[in-house]
C-alpha atoms as a printed R data frame, in Angstrom:
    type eleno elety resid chain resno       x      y       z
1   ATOM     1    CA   UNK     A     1   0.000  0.000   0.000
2   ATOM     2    CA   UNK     A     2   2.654  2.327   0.622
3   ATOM     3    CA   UNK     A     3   3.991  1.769  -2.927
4   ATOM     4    CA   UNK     A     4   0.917  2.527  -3.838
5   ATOM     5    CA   UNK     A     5   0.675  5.804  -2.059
6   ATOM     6    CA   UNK     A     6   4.141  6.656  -3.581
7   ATOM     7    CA   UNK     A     7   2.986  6.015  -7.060
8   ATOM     8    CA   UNK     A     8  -0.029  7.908  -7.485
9   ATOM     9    CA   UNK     A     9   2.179 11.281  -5.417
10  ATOM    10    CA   UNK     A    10   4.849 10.916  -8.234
11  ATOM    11    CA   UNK     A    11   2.134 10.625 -10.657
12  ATOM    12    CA   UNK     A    12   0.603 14.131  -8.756
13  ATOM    13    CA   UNK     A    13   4.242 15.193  -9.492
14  ATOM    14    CA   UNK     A    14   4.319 14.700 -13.221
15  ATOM    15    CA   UNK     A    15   0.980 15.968 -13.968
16  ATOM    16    CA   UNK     A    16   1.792 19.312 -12.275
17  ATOM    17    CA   UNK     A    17   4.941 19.363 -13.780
18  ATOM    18    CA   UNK     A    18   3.358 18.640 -17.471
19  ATOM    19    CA   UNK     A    19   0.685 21.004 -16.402
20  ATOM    20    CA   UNK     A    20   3.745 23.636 -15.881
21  ATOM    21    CA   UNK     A    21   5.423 23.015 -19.359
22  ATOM    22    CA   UNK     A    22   2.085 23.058 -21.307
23  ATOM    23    CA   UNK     A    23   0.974 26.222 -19.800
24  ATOM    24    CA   UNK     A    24   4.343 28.047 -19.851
25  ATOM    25    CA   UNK     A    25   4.723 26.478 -24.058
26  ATOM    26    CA   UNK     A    26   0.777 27.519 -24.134
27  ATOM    27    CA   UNK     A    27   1.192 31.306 -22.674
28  ATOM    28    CA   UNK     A    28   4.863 32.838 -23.437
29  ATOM    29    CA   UNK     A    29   4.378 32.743 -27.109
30  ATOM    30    CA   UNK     A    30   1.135 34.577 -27.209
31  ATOM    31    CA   UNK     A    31   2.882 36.656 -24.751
32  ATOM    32    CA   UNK     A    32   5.575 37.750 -27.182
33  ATOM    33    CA   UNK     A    33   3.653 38.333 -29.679
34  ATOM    34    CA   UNK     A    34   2.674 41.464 -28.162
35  ATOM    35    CA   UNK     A    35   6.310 42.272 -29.627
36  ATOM    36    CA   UNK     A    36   6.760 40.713 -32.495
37  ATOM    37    CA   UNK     A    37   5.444 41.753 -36.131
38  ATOM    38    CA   UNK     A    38   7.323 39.148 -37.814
39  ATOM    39    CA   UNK     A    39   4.736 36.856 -39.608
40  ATOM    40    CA   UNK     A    40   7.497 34.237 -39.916
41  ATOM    41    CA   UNK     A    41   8.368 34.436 -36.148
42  ATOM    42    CA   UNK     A    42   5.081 35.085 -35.251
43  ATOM    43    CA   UNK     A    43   3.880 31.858 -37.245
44  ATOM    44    CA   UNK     A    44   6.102 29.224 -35.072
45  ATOM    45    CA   UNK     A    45   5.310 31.176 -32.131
46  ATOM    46    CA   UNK     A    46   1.511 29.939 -32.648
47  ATOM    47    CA   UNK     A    47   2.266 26.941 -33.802
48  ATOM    48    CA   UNK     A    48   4.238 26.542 -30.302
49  ATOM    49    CA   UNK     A    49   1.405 28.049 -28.607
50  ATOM    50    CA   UNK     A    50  -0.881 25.575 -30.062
51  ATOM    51    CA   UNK     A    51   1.081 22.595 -29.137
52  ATOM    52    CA   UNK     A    52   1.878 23.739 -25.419
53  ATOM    53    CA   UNK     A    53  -2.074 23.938 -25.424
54  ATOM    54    CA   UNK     A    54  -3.265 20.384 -25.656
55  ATOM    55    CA   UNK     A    55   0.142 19.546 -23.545
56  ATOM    56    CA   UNK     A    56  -2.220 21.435 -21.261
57  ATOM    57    CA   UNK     A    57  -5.346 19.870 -21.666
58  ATOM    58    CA   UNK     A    58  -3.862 16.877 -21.884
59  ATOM    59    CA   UNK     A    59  -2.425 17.012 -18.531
60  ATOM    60    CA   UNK     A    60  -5.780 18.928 -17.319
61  ATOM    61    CA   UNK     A    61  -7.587 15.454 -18.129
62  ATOM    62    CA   UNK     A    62  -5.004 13.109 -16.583
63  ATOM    63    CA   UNK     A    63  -6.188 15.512 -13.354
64  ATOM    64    CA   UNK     A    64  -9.599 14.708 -13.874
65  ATOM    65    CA   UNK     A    65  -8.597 11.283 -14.048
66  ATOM    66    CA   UNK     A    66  -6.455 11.527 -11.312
67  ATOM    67    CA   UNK     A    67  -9.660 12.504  -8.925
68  ATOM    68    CA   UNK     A    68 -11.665 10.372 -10.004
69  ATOM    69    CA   UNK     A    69  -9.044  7.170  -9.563
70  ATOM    70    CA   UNK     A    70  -8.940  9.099  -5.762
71  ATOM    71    CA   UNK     A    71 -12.267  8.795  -5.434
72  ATOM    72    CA   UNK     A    72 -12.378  5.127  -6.115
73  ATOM    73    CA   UNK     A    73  -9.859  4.445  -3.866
74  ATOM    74    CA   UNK     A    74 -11.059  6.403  -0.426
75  ATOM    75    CA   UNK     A    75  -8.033  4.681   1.694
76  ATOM    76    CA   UNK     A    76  -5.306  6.011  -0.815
77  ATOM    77    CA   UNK     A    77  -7.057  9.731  -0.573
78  ATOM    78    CA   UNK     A    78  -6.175 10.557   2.785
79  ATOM    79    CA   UNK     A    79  -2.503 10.425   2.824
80  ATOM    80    CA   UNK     A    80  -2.266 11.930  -0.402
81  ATOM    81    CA   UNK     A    81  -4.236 14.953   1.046
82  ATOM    82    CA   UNK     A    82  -2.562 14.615   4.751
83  ATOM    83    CA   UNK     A    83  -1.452 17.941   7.018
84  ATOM    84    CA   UNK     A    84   1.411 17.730   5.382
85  ATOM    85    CA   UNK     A    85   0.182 18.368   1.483
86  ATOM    86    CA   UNK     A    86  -2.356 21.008   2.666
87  ATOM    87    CA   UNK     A    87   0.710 23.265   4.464
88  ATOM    88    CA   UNK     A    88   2.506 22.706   1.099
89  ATOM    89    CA   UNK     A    89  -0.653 23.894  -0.529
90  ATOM    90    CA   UNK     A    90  -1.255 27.079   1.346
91  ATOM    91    CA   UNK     A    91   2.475 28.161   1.325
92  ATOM    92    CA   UNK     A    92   2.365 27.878  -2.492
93  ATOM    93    CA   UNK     A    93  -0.669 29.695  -2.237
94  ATOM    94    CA   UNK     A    94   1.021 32.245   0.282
95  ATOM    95    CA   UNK     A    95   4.194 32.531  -2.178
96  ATOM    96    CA   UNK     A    96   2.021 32.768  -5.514
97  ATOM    97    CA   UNK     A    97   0.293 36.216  -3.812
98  ATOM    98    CA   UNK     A    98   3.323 37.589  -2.770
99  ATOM    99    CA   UNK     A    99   5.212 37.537  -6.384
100 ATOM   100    CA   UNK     A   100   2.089 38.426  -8.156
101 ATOM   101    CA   UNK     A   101   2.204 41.018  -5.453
102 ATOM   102    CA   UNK     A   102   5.422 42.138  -6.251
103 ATOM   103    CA   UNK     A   103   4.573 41.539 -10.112
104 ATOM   104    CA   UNK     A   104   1.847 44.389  -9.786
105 ATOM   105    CA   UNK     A   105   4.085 46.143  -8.214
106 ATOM   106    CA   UNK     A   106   7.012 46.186 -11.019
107 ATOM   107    CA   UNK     A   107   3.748 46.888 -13.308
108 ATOM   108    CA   UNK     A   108   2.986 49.633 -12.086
109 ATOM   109    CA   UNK     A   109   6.555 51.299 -11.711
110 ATOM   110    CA   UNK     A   110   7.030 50.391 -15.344
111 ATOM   111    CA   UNK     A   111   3.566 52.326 -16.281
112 ATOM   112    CA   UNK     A   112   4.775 55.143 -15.119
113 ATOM   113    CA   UNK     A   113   7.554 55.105 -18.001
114 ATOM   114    CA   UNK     A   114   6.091 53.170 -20.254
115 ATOM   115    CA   UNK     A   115   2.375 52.743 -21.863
116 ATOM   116    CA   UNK     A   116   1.217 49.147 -21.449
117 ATOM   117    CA   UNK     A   117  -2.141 47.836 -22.532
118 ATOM   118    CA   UNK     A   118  -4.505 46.747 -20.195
119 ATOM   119    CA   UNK     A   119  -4.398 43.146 -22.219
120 ATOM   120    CA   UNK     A   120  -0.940 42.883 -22.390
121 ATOM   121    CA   UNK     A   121  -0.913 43.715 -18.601
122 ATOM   122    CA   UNK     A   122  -3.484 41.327 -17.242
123 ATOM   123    CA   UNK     A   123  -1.622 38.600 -19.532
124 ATOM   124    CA   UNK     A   124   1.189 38.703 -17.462
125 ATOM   125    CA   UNK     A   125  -0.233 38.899 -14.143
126 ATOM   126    CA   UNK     A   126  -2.267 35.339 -15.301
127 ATOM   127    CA   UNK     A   127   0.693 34.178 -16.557
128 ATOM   128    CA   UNK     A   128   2.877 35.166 -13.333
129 ATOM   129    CA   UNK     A   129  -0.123 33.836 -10.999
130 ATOM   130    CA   UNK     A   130  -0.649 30.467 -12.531
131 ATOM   131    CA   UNK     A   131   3.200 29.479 -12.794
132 ATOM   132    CA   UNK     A   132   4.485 31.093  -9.612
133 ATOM   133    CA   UNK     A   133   1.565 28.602  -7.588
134 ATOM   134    CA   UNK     A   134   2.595 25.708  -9.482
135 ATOM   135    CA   UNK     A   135   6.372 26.310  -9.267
136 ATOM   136    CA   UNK     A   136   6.109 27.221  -5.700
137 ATOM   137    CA   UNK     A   137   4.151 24.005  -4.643
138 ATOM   138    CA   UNK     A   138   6.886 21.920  -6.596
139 ATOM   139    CA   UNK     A   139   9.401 23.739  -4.673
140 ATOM   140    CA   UNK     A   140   7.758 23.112  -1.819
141 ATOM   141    CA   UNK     A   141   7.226 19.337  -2.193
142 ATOM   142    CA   UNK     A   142  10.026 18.681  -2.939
143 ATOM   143    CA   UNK     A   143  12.029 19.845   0.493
């Protein structure tokens, strides 16, 4: 059983970390576009984009099936979601807010140099969000 348990947390492991890569491959290129005016460049850039986006999905329904497998199996839920887990979970939580925090923050300074678009703006804060809480938890899990 306690294979078991250490099976399905480096499975939890691999999805967040192919959750990571797909979103990062999914995100940065539609963030640089904001940049670029190369239609060559800009052309591989989707075509990246695309592909990081069903690495995303595709690791969004491995979650799903992940759950649902935990679900199943009520004994093997437990100590996957022990004390433990949930303190990793709220410091990643803790550390996400205070970079997107500080993320603002460097926003804001910039504005006041720079004009950025509201779009281009709010991009990066969802990007900054969604990748600091996933590295942080890795991070975290790891120790």
């Amino acid at each position: 059983m306690v294979s078991e348990i250490e099976q399905l947390d480096m499975k939890r492991r691999k999805i967040m970390i192919g959750s990571l890569i797909g979103f990062t491959a999914w995100q940065l290129p539609l963030l640089f576009q904001y940049f670029n005016f190369n239609p060559i460049v800009s052309g591989w850039s989707s075509m990246i984009s695309a592909i990081g986006c069903f690495v995303w999905l595709y690791y969004n329904v491995r979650l799903v099936q992940f759950s649902r497998l935990l679900r199943k199996k009520r004994e093997l839920a437990g100590p996957l979601n022990d004390e433990y887990i949930q303190a990793i979970r709220i410091k990643s939580f803790t550390a996400a807010f205070w970079v997107l925090l500080a993320c603002i923050v460097t926003l804001f300074v910039l504005s006041l140099f720079v004009d950025l678009k509201a779009q281009f703006t709010l991009h990066i804060l969802i990007i900054v969000g969604v990748t600091a809480a996933l590295v942080s938890y890795l991070i975290f899990d790891k120790e």
